[in-house]
Each structure stands twice: as C-alpha cells, then as structure tokens.
N, CA, C and O atoms as a DFTB+ gen file, in Angstrom:
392 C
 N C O
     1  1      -3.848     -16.426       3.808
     2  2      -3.344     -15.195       3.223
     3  2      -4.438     -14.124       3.222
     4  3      -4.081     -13.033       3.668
     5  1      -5.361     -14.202       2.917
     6  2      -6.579     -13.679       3.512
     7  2      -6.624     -12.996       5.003
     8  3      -7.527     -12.161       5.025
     9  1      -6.307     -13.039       5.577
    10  2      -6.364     -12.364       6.758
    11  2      -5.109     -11.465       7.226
    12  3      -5.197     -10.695       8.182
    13  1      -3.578     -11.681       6.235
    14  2      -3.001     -10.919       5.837
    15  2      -3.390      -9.637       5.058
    16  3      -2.999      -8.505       5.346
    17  1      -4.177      -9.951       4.075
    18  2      -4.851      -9.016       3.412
    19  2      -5.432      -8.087       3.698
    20  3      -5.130      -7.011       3.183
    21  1      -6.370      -8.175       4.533
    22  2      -7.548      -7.916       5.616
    23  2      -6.493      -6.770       6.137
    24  3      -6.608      -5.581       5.840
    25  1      -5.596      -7.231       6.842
    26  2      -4.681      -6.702       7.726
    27  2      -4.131      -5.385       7.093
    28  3      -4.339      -4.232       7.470
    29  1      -3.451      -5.784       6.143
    30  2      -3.024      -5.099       5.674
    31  2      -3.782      -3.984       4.980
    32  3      -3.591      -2.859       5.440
    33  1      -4.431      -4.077       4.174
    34  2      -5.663      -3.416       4.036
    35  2      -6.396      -2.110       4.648
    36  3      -6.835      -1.066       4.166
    37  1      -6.282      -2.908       6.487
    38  2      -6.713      -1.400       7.651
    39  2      -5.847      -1.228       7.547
    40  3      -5.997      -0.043       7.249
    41  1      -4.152      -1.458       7.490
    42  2      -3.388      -0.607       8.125
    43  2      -2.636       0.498       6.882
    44  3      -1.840       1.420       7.064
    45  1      -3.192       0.025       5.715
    46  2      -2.841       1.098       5.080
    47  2      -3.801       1.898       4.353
    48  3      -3.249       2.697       3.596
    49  1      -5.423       1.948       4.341
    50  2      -6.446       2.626       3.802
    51  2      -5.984       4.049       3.536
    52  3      -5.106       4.511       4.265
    53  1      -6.481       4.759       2.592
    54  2      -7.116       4.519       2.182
    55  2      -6.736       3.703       0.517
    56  3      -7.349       3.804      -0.546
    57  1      -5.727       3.059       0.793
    58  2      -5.002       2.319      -0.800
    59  2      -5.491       0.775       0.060
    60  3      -5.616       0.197       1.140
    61  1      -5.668       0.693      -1.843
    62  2      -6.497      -0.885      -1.777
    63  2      -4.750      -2.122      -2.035
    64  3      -3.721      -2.005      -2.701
    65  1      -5.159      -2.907      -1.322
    66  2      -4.091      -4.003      -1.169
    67  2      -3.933      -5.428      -1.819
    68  3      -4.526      -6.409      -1.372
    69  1      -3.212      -5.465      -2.750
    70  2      -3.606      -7.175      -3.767
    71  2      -2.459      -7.446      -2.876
    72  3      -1.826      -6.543      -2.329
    73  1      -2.147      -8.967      -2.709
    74  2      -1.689      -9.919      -2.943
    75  2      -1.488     -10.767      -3.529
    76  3      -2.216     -11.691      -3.167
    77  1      -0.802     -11.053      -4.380
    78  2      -0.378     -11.510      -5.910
    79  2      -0.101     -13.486      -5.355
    80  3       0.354     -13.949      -4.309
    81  1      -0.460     -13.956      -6.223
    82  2       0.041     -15.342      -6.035
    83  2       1.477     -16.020      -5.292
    84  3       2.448     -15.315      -5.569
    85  1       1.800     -17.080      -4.516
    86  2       2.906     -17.352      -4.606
    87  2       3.932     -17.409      -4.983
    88  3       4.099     -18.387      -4.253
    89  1       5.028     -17.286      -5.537
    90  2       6.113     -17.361      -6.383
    91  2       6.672     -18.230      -5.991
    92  3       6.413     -18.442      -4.806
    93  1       7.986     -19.495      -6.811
    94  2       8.555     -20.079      -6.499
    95  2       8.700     -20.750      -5.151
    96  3       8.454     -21.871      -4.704
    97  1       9.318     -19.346      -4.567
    98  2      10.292     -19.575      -2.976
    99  2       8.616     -19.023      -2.309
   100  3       9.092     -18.070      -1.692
   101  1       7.889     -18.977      -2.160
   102  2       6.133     -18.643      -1.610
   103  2       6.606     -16.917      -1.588
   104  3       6.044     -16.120      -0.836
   105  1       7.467     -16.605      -2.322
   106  2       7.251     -14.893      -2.186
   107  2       6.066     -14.271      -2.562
   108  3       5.293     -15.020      -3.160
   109  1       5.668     -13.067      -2.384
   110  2       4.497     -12.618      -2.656
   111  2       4.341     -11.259      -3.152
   112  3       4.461     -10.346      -2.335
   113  1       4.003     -10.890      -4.807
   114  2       3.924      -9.601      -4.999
   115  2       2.752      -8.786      -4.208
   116  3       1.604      -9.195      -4.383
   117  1       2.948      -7.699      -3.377
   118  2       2.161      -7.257      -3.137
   119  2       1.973      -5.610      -3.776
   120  3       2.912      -4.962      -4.239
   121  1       0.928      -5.252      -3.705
   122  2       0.557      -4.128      -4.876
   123  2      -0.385      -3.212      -4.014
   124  3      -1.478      -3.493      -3.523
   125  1       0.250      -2.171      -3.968
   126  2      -1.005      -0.536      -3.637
   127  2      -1.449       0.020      -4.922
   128  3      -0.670       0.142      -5.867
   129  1      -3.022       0.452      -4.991
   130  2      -2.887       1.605      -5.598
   131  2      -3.990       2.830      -4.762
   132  3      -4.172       2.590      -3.568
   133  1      -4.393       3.540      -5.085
   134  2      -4.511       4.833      -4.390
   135  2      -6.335       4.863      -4.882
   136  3      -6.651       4.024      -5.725
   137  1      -7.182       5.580      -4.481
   138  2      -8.440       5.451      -3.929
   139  2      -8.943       5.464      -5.593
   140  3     -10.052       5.009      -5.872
   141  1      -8.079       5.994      -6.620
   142  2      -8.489       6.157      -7.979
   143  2      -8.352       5.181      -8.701
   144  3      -9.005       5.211      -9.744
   145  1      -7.411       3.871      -8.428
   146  2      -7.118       2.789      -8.750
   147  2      -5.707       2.617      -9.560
   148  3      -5.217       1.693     -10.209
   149  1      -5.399       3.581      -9.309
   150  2      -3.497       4.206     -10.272
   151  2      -2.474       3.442      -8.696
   152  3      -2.618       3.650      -7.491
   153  1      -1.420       2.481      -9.515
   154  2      -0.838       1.353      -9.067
   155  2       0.316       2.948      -8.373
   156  3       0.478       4.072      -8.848
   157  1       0.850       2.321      -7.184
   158  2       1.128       3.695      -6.620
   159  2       2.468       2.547      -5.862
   160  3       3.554       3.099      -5.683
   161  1       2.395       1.521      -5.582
   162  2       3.671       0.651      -5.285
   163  2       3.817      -0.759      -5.414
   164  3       2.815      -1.244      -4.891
   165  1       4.614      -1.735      -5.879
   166  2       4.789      -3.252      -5.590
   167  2       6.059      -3.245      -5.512
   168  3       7.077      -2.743      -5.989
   169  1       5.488      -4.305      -4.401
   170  2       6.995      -5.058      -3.877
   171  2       7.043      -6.315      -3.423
   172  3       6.322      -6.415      -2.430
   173  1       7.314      -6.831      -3.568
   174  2       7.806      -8.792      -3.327
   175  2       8.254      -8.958      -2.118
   176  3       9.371      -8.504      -1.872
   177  1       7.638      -9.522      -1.248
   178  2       7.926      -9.903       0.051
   179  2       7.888     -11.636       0.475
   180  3       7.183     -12.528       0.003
   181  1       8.660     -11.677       1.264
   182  2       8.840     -13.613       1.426
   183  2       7.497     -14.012       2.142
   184  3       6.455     -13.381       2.322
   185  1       7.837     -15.109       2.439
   186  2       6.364     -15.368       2.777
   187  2       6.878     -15.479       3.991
   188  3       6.279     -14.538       4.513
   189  1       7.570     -15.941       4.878
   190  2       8.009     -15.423       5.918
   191  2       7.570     -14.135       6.617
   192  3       6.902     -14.068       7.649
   193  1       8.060     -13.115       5.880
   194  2       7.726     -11.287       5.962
   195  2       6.436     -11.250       6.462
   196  3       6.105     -10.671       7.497
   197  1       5.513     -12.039       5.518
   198  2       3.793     -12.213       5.627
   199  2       3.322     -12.686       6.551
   200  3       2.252     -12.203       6.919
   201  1       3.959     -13.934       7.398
   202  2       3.236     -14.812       8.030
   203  2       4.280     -14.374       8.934
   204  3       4.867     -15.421       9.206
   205  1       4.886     -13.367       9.596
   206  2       5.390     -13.832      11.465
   207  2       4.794     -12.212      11.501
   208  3       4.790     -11.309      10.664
   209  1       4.289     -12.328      12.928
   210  2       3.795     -10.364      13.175
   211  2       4.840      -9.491      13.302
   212  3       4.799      -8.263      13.230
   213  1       5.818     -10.232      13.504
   214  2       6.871      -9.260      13.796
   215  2       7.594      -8.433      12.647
   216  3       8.092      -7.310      12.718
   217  1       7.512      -9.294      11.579
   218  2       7.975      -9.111      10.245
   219  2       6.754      -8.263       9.819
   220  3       7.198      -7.176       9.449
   221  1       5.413      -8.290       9.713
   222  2       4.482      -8.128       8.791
   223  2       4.636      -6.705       9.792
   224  3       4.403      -5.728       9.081
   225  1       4.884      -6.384      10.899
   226  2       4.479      -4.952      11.425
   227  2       5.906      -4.108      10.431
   228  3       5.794      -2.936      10.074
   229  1       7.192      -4.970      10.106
   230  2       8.183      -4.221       9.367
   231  2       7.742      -4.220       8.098
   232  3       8.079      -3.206       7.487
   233  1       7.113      -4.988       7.488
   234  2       6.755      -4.546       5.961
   235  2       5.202      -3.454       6.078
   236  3       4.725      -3.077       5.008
   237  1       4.772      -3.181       6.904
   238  2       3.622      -1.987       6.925
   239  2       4.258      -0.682       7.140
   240  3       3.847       0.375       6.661
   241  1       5.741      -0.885       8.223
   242  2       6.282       0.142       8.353
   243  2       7.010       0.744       6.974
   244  3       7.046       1.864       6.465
   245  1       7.471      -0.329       6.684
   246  2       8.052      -0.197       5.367
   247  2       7.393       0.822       4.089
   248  3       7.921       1.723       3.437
   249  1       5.706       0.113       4.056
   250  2       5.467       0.057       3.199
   251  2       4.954       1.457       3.093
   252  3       4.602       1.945       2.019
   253  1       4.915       2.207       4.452
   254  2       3.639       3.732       5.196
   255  2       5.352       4.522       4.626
   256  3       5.260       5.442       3.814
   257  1       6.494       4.182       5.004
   258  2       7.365       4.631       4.051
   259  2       7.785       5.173       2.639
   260  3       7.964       6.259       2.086
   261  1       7.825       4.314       2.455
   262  2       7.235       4.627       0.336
   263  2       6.784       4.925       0.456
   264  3       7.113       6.083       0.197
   265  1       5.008       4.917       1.074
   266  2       3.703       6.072       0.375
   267  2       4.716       6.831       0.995
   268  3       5.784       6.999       0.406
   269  1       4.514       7.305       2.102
   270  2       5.266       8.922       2.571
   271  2       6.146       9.800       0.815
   272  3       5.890      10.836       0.200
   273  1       7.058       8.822       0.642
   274  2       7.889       9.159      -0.310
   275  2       6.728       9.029      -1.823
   276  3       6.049       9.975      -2.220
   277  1       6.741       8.078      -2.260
   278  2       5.270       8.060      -3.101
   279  2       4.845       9.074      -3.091
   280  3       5.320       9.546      -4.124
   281  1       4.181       9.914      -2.601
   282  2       3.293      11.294      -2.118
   283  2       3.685      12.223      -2.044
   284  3       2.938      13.201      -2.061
   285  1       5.340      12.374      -1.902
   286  2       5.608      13.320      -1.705
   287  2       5.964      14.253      -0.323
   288  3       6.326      15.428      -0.276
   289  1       5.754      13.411       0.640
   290  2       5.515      13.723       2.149
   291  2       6.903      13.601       2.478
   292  3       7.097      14.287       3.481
   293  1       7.944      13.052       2.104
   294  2       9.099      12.785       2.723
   295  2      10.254      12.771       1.515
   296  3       9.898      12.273       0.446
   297  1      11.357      13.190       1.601
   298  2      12.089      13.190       0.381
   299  2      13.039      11.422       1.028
   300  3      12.834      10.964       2.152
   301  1      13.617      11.023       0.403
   302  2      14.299       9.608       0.372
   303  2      15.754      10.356       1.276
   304  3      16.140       9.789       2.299
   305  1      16.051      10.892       1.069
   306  2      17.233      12.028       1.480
   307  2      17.147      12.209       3.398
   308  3      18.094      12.259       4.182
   309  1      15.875      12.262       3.651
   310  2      15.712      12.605       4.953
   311  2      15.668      11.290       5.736
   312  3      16.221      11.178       6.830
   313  1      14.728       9.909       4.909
   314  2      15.289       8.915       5.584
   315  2      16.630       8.240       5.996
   316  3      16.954       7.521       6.941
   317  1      17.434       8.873       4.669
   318  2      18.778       7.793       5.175
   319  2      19.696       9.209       5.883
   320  3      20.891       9.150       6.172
   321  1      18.915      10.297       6.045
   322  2      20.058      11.046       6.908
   323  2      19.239      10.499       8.658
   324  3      19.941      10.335       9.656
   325  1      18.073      10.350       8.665
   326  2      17.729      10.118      10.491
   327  2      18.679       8.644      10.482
   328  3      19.529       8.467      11.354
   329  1      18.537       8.079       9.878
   330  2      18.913       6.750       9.543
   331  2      20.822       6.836      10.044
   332  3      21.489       6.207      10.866
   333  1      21.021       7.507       9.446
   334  2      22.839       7.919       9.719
   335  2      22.915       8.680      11.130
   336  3      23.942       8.708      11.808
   337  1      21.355       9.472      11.599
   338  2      22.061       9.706      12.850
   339  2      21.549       8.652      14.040
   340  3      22.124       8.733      15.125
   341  1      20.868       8.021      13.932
   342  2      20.420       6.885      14.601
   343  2      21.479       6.431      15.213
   344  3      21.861       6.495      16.382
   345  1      22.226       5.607      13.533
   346  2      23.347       4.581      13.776
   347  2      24.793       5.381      14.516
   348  3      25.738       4.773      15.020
   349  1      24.622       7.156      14.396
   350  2      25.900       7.870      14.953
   351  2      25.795       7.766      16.592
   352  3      26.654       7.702      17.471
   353  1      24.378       7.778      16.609
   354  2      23.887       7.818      18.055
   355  2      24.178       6.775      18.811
   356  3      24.612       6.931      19.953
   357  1      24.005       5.738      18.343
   358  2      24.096       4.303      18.966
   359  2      25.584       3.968      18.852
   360  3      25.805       3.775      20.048
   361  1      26.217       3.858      18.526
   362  2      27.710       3.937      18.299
   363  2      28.205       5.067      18.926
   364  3      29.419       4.910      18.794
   365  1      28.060       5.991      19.459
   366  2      28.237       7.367      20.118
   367  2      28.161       6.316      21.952
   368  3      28.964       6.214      22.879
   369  1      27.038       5.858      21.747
   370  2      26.727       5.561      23.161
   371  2      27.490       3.920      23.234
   372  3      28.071       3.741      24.305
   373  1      27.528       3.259      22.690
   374  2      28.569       1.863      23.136
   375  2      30.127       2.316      22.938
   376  3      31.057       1.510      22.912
   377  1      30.300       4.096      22.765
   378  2      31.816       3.843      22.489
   379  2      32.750       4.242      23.902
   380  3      32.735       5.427      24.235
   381  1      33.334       3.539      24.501
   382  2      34.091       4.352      25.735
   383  2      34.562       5.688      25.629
   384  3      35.125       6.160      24.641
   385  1      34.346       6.184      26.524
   386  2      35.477       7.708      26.553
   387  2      36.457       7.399      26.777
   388  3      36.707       6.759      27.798
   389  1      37.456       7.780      25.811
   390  2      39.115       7.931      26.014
   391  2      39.900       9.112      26.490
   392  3      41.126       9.044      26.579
C-alpha cells in the first residue's frame, strides 16, 4: 500500500495523501488535505480501486475532479452537463438514420 501512496501522492501534489487502514471488505479511507493541512476530501475506495492501474488511474481522475470542484475551478453542474453530452453523442452515433 505504500507504493500506492507514493503514487498517489505525485499525482496529486501539492495535497498530502493518507491512506487510512483496511476496513472490513479491505476498503480504504483515503484523505487529502491542502499544503496548510485543512482536510479538503475523503473517500473510501475498494481495495480493488487501489491495487489494479486501471482502476487507480480512475480514482486519481476522480479524485483531480473534486479538487477541481473543492477549489472552486469547476462548478458540479458543468460535469454532469459534458457528461450528458458525451452520452448524447455516443448514442447520436450508434443510432441509424431513419
């Protein structure tokens, strides 16, 4: 888990990164806070999430998300509208012309 940490760590500087103990099912609280030490996000991720790269590159994406919103950089509003045209887009393009 340690080298999760690590990981995680560069990819979100300048916020410092805990990893909280196992839970039950091996979930894992994980915790930002910001260069002043003020807790700025947690969120519980499986241990799964943690340990495959494929997953751990979606919980960084995830997580560069919230800060965005956290900060102020992005309103929550603008994600789920790209988000709605994504899914209009892709459904636009598998639909036949009639």
């Amino acid at each position: 888990m340690e080298n999760i940490s690590l990981l995680l760590s560069e990819a979100l500087s300048p916020y410092q990164v805990n990893i909280g103990p196992a839970g039950i099912l091996g979930e894992r609280l994980v915790t930002l806070k910001n260069p002043a030490g003020a807790m700025v996000i947690e969120r519980v991720f499986s241990a799964s999430q943690l340990g495959d790269k494929r997953q751990l590159t979606d919980v960084v994406d995830g997580l560069h998300r919230d800060l965005m919103v956290a900060e102020g950089r992005i309103e929550p509003c603008v994600i789920a509208a790209l988000r709605n045209v994504s899914q209009s887009a892709a459904y636009a393009a598998a639909r036949p012309f009639v």
